[in-house]
C-alpha positions as CSV (number, residue, x, y, z in Angstrom):
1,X,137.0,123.0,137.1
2,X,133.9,120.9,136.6
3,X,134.8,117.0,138.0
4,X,130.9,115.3,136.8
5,X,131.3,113.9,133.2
6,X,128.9,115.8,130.9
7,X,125.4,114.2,130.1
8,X,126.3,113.8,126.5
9,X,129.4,113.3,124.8
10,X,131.7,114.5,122.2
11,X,130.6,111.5,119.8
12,X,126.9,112.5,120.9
13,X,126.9,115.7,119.9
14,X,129.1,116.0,117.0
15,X,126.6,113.1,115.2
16,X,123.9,115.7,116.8
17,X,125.5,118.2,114.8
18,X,125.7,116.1,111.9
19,X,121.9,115.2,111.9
20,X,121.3,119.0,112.1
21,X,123.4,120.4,108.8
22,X,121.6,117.3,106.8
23,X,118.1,118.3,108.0
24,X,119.0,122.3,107.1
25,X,120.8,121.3,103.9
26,X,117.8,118.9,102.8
27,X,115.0,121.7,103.2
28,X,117.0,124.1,101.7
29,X,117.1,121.2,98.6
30,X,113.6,120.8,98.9
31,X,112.9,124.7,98.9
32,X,115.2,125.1,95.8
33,X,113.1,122.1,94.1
34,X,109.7,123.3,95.1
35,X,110.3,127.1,93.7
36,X,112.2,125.1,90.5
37,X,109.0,123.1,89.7
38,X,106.7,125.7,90.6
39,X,103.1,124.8,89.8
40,X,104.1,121.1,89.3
41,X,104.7,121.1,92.9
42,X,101.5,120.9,94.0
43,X,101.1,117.5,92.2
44,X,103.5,115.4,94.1
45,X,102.0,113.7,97.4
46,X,103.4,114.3,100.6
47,X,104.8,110.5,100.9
48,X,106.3,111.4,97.7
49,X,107.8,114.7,99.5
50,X,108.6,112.9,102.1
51,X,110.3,110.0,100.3
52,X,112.7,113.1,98.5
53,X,113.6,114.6,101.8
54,X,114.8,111.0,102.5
55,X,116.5,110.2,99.3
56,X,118.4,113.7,99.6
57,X,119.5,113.3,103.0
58,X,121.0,109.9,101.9
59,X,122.7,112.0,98.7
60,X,124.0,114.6,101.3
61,X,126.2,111.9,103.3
62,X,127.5,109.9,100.2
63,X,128.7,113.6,98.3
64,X,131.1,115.9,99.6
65,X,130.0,119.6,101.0
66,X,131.5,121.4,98.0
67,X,129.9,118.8,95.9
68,X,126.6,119.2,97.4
69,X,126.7,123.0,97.3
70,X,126.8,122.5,93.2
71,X,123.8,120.2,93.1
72,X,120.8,121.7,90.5
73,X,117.5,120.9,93.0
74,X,116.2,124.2,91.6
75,X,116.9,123.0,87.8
76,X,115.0,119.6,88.2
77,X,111.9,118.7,86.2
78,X,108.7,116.5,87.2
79,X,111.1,113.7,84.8
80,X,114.1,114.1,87.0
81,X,111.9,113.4,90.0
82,X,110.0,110.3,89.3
83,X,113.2,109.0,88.2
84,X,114.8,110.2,91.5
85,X,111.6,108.4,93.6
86,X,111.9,105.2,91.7
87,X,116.3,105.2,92.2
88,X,115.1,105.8,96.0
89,X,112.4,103.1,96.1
90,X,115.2,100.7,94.9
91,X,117.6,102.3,97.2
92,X,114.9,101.1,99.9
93,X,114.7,97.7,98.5
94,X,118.4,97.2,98.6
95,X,117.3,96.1,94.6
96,X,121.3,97.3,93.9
97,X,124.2,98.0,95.5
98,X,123.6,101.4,97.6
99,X,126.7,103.6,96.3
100,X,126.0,102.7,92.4
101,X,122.1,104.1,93.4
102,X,123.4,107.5,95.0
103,X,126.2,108.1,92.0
104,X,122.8,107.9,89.5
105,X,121.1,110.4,92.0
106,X,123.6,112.7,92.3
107,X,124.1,112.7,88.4
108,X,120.2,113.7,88.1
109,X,121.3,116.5,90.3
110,X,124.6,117.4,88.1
111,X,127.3,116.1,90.5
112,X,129.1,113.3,88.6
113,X,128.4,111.5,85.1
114,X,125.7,108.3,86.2
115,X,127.7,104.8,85.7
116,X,128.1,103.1,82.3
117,X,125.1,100.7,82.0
118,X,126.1,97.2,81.3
């Protein structure tokens, strides 16, 4: 058949593919939160926008699909996101270990209970 190599490879494009069903699945989230909020949409900046779209594309490759499918974007309330911001700021900072961050994330969102504080 063909006896040139392909220009990109299988790794290439299957982590491609994986950059492209985070990106869909995180503006879906962000769709879902923005029609939640409604009217208190329009006060969040677009760092702090941006900064979500971030944080939930960090949730979407610590949870499983199913898991992710489940989540409550569209239930959130201005509380859950400032919350979700500051858990993301430290998440940034590396201020705590990065799985312990994402379990409290996801719990905002209704995928697992948040840990037990100490």
């Amino acid at each position: 058949m063909y006896q040139n190599k392909p220009d990109v490879t299988d790794e290439e494009l299957g982590i491609r593919a994986f950059k492209v069903k985070r990106a869909k699945s995180v503006e879906r989230a962000i769709e879902r939160l923005r029609h939640g909020l409604g009217p208190a949409w329009k006060d969040l900046t677009e760092e702090e926008i941006e900064e979500l779209e971030w944080v939930f594309g960090e949730v979407w490759s610590y949870v499983a699909r199913s898991q992710w499918e489940e989540l409550h974007f569209g239930r959130m309330t201005m509380s859950d996101v400032v919350r979700i911001l500051t858990l993301s700021s430290q998440l940034r900072r590396h201020a705590r270990g990065q799985v312990e961050i994402l379990r409290e994330v996801a719990a905002i969102l209704g995928a697992e209970p948040a840990p037990a504080a100490e």
